[in-house]
N, C-alpha and C positions, 0 to 999 in steps of 0.2 A: 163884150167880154165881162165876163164874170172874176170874183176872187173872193174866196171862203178863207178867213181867217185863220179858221182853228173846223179839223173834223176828228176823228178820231177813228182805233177798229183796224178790222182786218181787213185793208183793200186788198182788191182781188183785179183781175185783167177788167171784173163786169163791170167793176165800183168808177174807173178807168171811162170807161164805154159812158155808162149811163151819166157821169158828169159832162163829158164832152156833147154829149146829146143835150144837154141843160144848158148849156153855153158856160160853162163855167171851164176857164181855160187855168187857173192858181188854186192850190189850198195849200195851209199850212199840216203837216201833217204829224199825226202824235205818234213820235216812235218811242213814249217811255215816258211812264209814270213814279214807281219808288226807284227803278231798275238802278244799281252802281256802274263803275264807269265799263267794267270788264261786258257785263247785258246790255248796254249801250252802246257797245262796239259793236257786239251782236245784232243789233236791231240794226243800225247801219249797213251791217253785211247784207241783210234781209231784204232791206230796200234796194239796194244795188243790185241784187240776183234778182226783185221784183223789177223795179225800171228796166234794165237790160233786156227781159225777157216780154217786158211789151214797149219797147221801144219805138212802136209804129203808133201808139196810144199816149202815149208817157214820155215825162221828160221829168232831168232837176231842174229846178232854176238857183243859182246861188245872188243872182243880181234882179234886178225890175225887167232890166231887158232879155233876162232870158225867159219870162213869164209873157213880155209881148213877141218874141222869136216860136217860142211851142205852143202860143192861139194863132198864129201866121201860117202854122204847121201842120195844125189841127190837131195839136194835144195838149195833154193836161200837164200843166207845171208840178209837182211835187214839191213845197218848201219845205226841208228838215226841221222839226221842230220839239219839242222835250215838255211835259206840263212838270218840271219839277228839275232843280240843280241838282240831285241827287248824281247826276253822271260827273259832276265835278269832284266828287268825293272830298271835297273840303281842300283839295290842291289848286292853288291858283293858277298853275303855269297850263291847268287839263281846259282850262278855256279857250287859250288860244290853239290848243291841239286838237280840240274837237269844231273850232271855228275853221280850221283848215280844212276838216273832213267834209266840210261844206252844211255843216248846222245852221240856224239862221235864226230860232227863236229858243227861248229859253225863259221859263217862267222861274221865278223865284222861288217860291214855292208851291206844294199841290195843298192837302185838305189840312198841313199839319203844320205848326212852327219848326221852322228847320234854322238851322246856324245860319242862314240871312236873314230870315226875316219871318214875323207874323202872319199867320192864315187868315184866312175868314173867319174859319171855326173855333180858334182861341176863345177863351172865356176875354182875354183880354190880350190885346195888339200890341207887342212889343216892340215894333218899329224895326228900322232897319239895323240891321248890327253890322261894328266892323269891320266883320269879313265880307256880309254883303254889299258894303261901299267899294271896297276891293274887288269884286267879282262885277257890278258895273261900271266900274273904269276899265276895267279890262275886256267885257262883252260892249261896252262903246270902243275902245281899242281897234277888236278886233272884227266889228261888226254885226254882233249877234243884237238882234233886239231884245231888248227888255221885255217881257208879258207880265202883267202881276194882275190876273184873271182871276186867280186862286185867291192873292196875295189879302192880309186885310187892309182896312184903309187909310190907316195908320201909315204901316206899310209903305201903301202905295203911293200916298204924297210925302214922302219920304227918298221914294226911288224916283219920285219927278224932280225932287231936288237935286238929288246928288248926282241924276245921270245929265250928260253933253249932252245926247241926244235926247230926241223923244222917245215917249214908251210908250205901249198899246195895252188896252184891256182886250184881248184879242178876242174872247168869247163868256160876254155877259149882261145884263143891264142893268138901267135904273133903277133902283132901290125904291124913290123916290112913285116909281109904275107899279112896281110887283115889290115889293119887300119882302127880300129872302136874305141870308147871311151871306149869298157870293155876289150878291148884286150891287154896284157900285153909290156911293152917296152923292147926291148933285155936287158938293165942296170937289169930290175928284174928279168929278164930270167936267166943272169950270176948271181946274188946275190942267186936265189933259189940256181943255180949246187953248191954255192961256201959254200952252208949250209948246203945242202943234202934234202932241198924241193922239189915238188913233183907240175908241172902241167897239170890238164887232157885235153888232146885236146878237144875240143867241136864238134861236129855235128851239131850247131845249124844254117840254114842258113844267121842268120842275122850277125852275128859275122865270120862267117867261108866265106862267101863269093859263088855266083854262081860258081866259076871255081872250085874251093875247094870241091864243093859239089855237083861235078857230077858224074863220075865209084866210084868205089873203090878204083882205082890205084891215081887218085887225091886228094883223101884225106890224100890218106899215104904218097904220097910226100909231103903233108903239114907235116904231122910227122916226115919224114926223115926229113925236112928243118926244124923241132924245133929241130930236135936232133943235129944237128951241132950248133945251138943257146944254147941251156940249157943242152946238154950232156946227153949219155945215160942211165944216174941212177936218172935224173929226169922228162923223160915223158911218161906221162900213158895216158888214156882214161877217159874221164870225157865227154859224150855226151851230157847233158843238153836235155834229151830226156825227153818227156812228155806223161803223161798217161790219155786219157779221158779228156780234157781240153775243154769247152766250151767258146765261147765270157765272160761270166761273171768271168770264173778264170783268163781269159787275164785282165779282169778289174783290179782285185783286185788284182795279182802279179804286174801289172804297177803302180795302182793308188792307194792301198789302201784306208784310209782314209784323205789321208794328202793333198787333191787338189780335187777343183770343176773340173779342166780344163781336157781336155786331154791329156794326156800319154803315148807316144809309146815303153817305154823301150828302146830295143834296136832293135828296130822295125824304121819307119818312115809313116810320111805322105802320100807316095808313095808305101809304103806296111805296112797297119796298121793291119793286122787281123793278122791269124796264119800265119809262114813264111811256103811255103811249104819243104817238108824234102827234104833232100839229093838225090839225084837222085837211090844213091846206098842203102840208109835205107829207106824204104819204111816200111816196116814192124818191132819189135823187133825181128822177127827171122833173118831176113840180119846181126842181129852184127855177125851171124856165118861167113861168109866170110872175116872177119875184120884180123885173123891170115895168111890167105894164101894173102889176102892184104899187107901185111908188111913183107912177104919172096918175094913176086915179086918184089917189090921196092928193094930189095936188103938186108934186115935183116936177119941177122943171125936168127937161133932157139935160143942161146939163149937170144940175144937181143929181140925177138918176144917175150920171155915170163915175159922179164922185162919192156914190154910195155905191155901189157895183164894183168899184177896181180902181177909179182915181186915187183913193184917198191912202189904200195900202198903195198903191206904186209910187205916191209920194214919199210917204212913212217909209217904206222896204230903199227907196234913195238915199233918204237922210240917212237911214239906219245901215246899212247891209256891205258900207264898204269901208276897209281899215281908215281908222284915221291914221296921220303923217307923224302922230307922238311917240 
């Protein structure tokens, strides 16, 4: 069994099919980037008439075990997940109400500083703010894990302090490998091993780099070389794969509504469109090769399978169920 982190896009029944052909039985899945709470409910209906209608393919999962009950099943778990607080709309009490809708992940924020907390892309990292200490007491409360993928790194040791639980970098890497703005500094690497957070490698080439993201065998030495950074009980797979994406979804995941100008995300000037995939993922059926990928590099079986789906169903335990406060 497999478990993707973080994807992104317009799943479709095929996106469905060709995961479960890949062995990948979990992904975290992104129903909302600037969207307010009223398009986040929206997007929740969407998934529900989407799951429901391949229900022979498809499942939610709101706990660990029901990601091992629908690969038992032979389907794919769906994790509700947001790359941005923006659905809380600045109301505290909207977290617990959308943790009941069965959401599970929640990043603090996406490319911008927002009323929690500091981006990547800030000139400069403003740290966590009062409301974002408030909004992780209560996504530890109610179960939601913390993501601060986006988040900068300021930020993000910041939100390993203040949260009970652990938090994930659910889909990026080391800085340290590929030095980009979203990519995390070894200080947050150690801070995740030293909490018991959890960060998913990416595939994405703009973060991951050409070198990184040519056979197979170069990508998992990026992995081996995060696992001697952050230790092997905190990194998993988190692809930042996307599903059906046209020029106007690249729009509106860069630009939103919040700027006339253009937006490369994490993209540039020099390569504004889609980045092309990985040499070795061409298709969602290639994450099948992804296990005999990290026994060539040298991984144990059962290191492979706490990079593969041990290490989120560990994290998704700690994280995913109310606490008693």
């Amino acid at each position: 069994m497999m478990i993707d982190g973080l994807q992104c896009g317009h799943f479709d029944r095929d996106s469905f099919i060709k995961l479960k052909s890949a062995g990948v039985h979990g992904v975290v899945v992104t129903c909302g980037f600037w969207e307010g709470a009223l398009e986040s409910l929206d997007s929740l209906g969407q998934w529900r008439d989407l799951i429901r209608g391949n229900n022979d393919v498809a499942a939610f999962a709101y706990t660990p075990e029901d990601i091992t009950t629908a690969a038992e099943a032979g389907k794919v778990a769906a994790i509700l997940g947001y790359q941005n607080a923006n659905l809380f709309e600045g109301r505290i009490r909207l977290v617990e109400m959308f943790a009941e809708l069965g959401v599970r992940v929640v990043q603090l924020t996406y490319n911008n500083q927002n009323d929690l907390a500091g981006s990547c892309y800030e000139a400069e990292d403003c740290g966590l703010a009062r409301y974002g200490r408030q909004v992780i007491a209560e996504m530890n409360r109610h179960g939601i894990l913390i993501d601060c993928s986006h988040v900068g790194d300021r930020s993000t040791l910041d939100a390993i302090e203040a949260s009970d639980k652990p938090i994930a970098v659910t889909h990026a890497n080391a800085a340290s490998l590929f030095p980009h703005q979203r990519n995390k500094s070894d200080k947050v690497l150690h801070a995740l091993r030293a909490s018991g957070g959890v960060i998913g490698c990416a595939a994405y080439r703009n973060i991951t780099g050409d070198y990184y993201s040519g056979p197979i065998a170069q990508w998992c030495e990026m992995i081996a070389r995060t696992v001697e950074i952050a230790g092997i009980d905190s990194v998993a797979i988190g692809t930042d794969r996307s599903h059906n994406f046209t020029k106007p979804d690249y729009d509106w995941m860069r630009m939103g509504r919040w700027t006339r100008e253009v937006d490369y995300g994490a993209a540039s000037a020099a390569r504004p469109g889609k980045a092309p995939p990985p040499d070795w993922f061409q298709t969602l059926e290639d994450m099948q090769i992804i296990p005999d990928g990290l026994r060539d590099v040298g991984f144990s079986a059962d290191d492979v399978a706490k990079i593969t789906h041990g290490n989120w169903l560990r994290l998704y335990g700690q994280t995913f169920r109310k606490s008693n406060t």
